[in-house]
C-alpha positions in Angstrom: -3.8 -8.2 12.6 -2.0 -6.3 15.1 1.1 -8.4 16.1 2.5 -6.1 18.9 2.7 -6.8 22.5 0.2 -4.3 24.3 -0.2 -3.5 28.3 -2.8 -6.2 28.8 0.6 -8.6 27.6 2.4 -7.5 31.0 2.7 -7.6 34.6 3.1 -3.5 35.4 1.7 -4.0 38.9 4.3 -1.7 41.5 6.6 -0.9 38.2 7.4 2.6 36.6 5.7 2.7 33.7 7.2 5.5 30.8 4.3 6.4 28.3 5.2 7.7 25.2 1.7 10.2 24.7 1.0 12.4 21.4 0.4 15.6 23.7 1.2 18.1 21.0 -2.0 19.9 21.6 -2.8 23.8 21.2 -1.9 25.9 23.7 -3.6 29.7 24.3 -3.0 31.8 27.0 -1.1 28.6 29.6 -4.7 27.0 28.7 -5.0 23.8 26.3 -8.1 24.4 24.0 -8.2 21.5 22.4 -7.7 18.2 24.0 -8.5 15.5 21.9 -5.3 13.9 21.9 -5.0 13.9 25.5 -8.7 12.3 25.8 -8.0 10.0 23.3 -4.6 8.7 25.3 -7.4 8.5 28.4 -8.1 4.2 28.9 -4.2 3.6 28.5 -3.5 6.2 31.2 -6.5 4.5 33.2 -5.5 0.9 32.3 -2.0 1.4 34.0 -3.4 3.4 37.3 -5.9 0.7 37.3 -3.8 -2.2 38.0 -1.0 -0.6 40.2 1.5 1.3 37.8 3.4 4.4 38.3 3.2 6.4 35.2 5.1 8.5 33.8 4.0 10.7 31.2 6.4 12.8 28.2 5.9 14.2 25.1 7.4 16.9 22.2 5.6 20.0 22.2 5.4 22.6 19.3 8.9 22.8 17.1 11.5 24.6 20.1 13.9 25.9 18.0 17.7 24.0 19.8 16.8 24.1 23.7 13.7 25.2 26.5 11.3 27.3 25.5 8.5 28.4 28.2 6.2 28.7 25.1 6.6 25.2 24.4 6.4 23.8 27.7 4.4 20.5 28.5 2.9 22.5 32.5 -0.6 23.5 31.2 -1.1 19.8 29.6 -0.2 18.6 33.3 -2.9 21.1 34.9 -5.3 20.2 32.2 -4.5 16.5 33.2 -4.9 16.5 36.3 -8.5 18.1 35.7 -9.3 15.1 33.8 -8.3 12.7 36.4 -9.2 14.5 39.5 -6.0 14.6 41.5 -2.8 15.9 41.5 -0.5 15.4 38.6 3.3 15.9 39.2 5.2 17.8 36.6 9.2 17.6 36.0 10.9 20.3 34.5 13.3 18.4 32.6 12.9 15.0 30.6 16.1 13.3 31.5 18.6 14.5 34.7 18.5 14.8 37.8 15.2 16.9 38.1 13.3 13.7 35.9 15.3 10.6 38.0 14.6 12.6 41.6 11.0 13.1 40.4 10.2 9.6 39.1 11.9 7.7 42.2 9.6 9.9 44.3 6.3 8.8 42.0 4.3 5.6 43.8 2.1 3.2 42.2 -1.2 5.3 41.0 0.6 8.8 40.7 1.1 10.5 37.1 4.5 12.2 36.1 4.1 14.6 33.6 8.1 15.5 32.1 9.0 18.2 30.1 8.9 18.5 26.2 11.2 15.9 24.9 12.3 18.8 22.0 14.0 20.7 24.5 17.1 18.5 23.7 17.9 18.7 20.1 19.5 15.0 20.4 15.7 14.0 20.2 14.8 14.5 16.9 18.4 12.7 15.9 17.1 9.5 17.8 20.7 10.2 19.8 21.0 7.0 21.9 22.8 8.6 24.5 19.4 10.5 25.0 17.2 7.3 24.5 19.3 5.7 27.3 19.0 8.4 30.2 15.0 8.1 29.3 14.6 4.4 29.8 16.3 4.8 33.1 13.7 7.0 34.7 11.2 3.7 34.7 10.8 -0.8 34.2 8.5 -0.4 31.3 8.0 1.5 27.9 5.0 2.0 26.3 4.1 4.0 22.8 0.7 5.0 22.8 1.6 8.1 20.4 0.6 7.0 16.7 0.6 10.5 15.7 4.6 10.3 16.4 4.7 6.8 15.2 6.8 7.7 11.7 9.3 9.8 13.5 12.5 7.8 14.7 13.2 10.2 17.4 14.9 8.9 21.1 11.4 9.2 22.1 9.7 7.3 20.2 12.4 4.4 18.8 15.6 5.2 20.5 13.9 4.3 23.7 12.6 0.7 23.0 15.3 -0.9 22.1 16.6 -0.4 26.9 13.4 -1.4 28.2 10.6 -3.8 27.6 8.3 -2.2 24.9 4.7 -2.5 24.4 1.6 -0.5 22.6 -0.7 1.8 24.1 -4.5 0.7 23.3 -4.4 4.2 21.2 -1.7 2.9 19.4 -3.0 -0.2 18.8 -6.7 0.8 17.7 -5.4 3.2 15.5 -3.4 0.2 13.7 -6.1 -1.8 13.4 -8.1 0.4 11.7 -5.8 1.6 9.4 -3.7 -1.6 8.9 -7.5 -3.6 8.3 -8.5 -0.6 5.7 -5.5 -1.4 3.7 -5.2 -5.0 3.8 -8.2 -6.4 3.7 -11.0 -3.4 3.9 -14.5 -4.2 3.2 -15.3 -3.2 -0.2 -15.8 -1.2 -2.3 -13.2 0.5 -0.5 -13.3 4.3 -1.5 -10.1 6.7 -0.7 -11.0 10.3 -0.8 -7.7 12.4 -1.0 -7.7 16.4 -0.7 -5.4 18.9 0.6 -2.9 21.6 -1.0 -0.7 19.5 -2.6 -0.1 16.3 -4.2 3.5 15.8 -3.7 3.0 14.6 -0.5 0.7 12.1 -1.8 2.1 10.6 -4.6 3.5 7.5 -2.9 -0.3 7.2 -1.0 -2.0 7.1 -4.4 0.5 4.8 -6.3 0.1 2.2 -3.0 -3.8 2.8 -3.0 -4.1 2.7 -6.5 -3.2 -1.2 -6.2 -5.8 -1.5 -3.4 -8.8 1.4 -3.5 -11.7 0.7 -5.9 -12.0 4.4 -6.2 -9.6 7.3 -5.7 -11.7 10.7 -5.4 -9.3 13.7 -6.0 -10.1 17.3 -4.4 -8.7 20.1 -3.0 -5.8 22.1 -4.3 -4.1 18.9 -5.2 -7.0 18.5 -7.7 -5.3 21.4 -9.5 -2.0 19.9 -10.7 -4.1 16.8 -12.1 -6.1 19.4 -14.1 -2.7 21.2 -15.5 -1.0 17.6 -16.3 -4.2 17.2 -18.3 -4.0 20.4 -20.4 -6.7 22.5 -18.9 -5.3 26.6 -18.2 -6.5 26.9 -14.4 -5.6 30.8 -14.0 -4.3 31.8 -10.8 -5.5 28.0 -9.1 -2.3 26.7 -6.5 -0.4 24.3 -9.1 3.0 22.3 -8.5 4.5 22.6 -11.7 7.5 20.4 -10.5 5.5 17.4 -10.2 3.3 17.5 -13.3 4.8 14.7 -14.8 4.2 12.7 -12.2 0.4 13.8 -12.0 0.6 12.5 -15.8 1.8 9.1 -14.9 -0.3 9.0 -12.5 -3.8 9.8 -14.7 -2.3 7.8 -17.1 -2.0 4.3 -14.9 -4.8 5.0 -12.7 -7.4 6.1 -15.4 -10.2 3.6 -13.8 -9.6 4.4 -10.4 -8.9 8.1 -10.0 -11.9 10.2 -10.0 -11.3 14.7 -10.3 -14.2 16.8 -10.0 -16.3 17.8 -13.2 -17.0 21.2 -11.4 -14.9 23.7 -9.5 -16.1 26.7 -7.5 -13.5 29.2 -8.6 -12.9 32.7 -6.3 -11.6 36.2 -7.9 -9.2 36.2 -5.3 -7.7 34.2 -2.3 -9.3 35.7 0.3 -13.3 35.1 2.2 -15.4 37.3 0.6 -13.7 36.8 -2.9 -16.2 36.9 -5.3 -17.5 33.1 -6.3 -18.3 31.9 -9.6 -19.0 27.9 -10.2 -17.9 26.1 -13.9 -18.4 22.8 -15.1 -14.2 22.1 -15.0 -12.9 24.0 -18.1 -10.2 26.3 -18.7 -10.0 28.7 -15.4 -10.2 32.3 -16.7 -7.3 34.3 -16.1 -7.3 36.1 -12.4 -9.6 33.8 -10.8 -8.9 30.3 -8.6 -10.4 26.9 -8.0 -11.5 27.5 -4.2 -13.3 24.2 -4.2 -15.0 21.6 -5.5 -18.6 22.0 -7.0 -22.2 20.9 -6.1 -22.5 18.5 -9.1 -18.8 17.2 -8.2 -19.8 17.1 -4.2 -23.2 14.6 -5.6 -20.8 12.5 -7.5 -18.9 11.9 -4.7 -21.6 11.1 -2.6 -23.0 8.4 -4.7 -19.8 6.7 -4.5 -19.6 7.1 -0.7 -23.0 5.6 -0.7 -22.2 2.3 -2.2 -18.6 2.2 -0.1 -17.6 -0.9 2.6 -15.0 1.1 3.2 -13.5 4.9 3.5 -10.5 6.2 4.3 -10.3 10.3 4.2 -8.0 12.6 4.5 -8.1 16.2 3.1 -10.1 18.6 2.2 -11.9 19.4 -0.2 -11.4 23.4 -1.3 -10.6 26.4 1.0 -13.0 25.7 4.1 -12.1 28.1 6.3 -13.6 30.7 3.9 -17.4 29.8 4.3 -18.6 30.3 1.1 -16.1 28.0 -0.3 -16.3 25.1 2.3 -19.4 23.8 0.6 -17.3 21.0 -1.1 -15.6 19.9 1.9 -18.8 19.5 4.4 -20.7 17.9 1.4 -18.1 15.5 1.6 -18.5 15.3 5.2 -22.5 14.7 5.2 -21.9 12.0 2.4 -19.2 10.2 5.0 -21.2 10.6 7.9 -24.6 9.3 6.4 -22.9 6.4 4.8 -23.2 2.3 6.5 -19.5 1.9 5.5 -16.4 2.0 8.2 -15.0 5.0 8.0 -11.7 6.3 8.7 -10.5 9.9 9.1 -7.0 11.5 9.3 -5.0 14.4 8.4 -5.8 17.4 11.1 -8.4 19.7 8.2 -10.1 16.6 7.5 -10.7 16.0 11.5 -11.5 19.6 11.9 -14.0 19.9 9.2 -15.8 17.0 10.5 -15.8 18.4 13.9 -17.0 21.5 12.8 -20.1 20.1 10.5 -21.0 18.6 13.9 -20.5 14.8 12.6 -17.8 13.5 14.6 -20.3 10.9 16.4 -21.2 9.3 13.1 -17.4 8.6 12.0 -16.0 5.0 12.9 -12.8 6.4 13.6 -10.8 9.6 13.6 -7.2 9.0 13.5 -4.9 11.0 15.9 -2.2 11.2 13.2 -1.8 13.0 10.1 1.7 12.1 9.0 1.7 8.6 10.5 -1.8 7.7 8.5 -0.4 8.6 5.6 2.1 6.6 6.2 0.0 3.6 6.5 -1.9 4.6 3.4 1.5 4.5 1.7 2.5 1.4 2.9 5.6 2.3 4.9 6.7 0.8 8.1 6.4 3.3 11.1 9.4 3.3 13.0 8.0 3.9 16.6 6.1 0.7 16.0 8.4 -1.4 14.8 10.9 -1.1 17.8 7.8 -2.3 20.0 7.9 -6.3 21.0 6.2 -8.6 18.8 3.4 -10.6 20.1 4.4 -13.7 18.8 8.1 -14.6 19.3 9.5 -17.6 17.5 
């Protein structure tokens, strides 16, 4: 399935080793307080150290608005490394120039480099090649192990495989197998369970899934538009207006597939004590807003989840950071978690919900990337893998 050369395909004994790492983590205080992505980037990191490489570590940081930005900078995520490993970690102050190539030359085999956020040159996110160049100088080897920066063509990510021999991460690489087996040839029945705000950034994601999913369940704000295209007044509910002719097509040539809630838990106002109310899915009365998704809705799901091979996730469900209207979501969550099927979470609400309804254990996977899993889902080709070598060369 996955046809990309990875590190186990190379020699990277006594070579300088550039690792492409998803370290956008958040940052309070100079303190990282969440670290998953830099955990999950772990057994790459080890591999390399393990057999001999010098490694070099960069990353974009945050959105640094044309140039260096102390707020942005990559130095706590090198002190927070270096806890994880237990020794010193090296940090550059620049990601190309002459503070990167003095600090790389210096680096021997089993020493980390950390170098500074890649979005500190604005040439990054225009995949400038001048850019790309200057980074593949600073080591022998290139490897991507950051999926969640896999559908960007930045000089980070795809400028910088085309100068030096370019393989995948094991992150990387898991992360497409999962994904890349879900949509081609997923154990079935394969159940898709979309949430979220809104559906425009969906509609390619159902229209690809609706060829491939045996059941599409639809919740969330996104839920909303689907419930305007089919006549019903939803008050003051979040609506994209612009896209309801699409919602419309879509009803229309995914009628046996798509699955909306047949209750709503609808809020007086958008805030967390709003007062709650929950109707079988009607007209929404004036003033009032779908929050989430309702119990009978929430059991519906679940018996679907119940009988999947397959589930892919991402979005939630209604307004869960308000308490009283996260119901939907972590009913959701329970139903994933309890189910025998492999399942496959990704979109950064749909991680944290799980994480918060304590079920992260009892998920097969939990995808690092948002934008790059939908992606997949929609069947699009993600730049910063495609530049990487192919396994098998004709």
């Amino acid at each position: 399935m996955f046809n990309k050369k990875s590190i186990t395909d190379i020699d990277v004994k006594g070579k300088r080793v550039l690792v492409r790492v998803d370290y956008n983590v958040p940052i309070n205080d100079g303190k990282v307080v969440d670290d998953t992505r830099i955990v999950a980037a772990m057994p790459t990191l080890n591999y390399l150290l393990d057999h001999g490489a010098a490694v070099i570590l960069f990353s974009h940081l945050g959105r640094p608005k044309g140039g260096p930005d102390p707020k942005f900078s990559l130095r706590p995520v090198a002190a927070h490394l270096s806890g994880l490993l237990g020794k010193p970690v090296a940090f550059a102050d620049d990601c190309v120039g002459p503070v990167a190539e003095a600090a790389s030359k210096a680096l021997k085999p089993g020493e980390v480099l950390v170098l500074e956020n890649t979005r500190f040159h604005p040439e990054e996110e225009k995949n400038d090649p001048e850019l790309a160049k200057k980074m593949a100088s600073l080591a022998d080897i290139y490897v991507n192990d950051a999926f969640g920066s896999a559908h960007r063509a930045h000089a980070s990510t795809e400028g910088v495989a085309h100068y030096l021999p370019a393989v995948a991460g094991f992150l990387m690489e898991k992360e497409i197998q999962y994904l890349g087996q879900a949509i081609a040839n997923p154990k079935r029945p394969f159940i898709a369970i979309l949430g979220g705000a809104k559906i425009s950034d969906k509609i390619g994601v159902i229209r690809n899934l609706l060829t491939k999913a045996d059941q599409i369940l639809i919740g969330g704000g996104m839920a909303n538009t689907f419930f305007k295209a089919q006549g019903y007044p939803i008050g003051d509910s979040l609506c994209e207006d612009e896209v309801l002719d699409t919602a419309r097509q879509l009803l229309k040539s995914g009628f046996t597939h798509l699955r909306l809630p047949v209750d709503v838990v609808i809020g007086d106002r958008f805030e967390a004590e709003a007062e709650k109310k929950v109707i079988t899915m009607g007209p929404v009365p004036d003033g009032w807003r779908i929050l989430d998704i309702g119990p009978a809705t929430v059991t519906n799901f679940g018996k679907a989840i119940s009988t999947a091979g397959t589930i892919v996730w991402n979005g939630p469900m209604g307004v869960f950071e308000f308490p009283r209207f996260a119901e939907g979501t972590f009913g959701v969550a329970k139903a994933v978690a309890a189910s025998k099927a492999v399942s496959i979470i990704g979109g950064g609400d749909s991680v944290s919900a799980i994480n918060q309804a304590g079920l992260a254990d009892r998920i097969t996977h939990i995808s690092t990337g948002g934008g790059a899993s939908l992606e997949m889902l929609e069947g699009l080709d993600l730049p910063g893998l495609v530049a990487l070598q192919d396994k098998y060369m004709v």
